[in-house]
N, C-alpha and C positions, 0 to 999 in steps of 0.2 A: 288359790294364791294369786297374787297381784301381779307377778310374774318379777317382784325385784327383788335381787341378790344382794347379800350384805356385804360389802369389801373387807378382806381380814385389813388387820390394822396391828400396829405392832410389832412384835418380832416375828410375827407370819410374813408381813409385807417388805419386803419385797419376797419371793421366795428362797428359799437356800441355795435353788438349784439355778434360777438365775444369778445370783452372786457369784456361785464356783466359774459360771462362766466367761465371768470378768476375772478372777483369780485362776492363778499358774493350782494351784494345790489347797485342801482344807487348812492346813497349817496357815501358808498365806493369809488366809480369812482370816483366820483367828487372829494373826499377828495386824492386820490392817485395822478388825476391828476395836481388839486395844488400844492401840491408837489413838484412835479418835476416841475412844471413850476419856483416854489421858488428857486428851484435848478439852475434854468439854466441862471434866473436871475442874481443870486448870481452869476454865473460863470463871466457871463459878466462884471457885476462890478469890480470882481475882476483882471479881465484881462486890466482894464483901470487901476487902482491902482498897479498893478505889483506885488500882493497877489495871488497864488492858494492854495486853499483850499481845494476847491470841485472839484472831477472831472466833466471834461467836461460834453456838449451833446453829450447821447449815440444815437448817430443817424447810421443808417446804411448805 
């Protein structure tokens, strides 16, 4: 082997268990990352409508 490692990517990355560590409780999670998923939804609609509201996906 080459000795290079493939980076997860995805809903692996970042891990779960670093996340809980920024949240109070699993619930928290879940409720934050609804959220943002509302969020990003909404961006998209509104980018078909010709409306911004909301900022984009903070994606890096």
């Amino acid at each position: 082997m080459s000795g290079i490692v493939a980076q997860p990517s995805g809903i692996t990355n970042p891990p779960i268990d670093d996340l809980l560590a920024l949240s109070d409780s699993k619930y928290a999670l879940v409720i934050n990352a609804a959220k943002r998923a509302r969020q990003i939804n909404s961006y998209y609609s509104q980018l078909s409508e010709g409306l911004l509201e909301y900022a984009g996906p903070m994606v890096p």
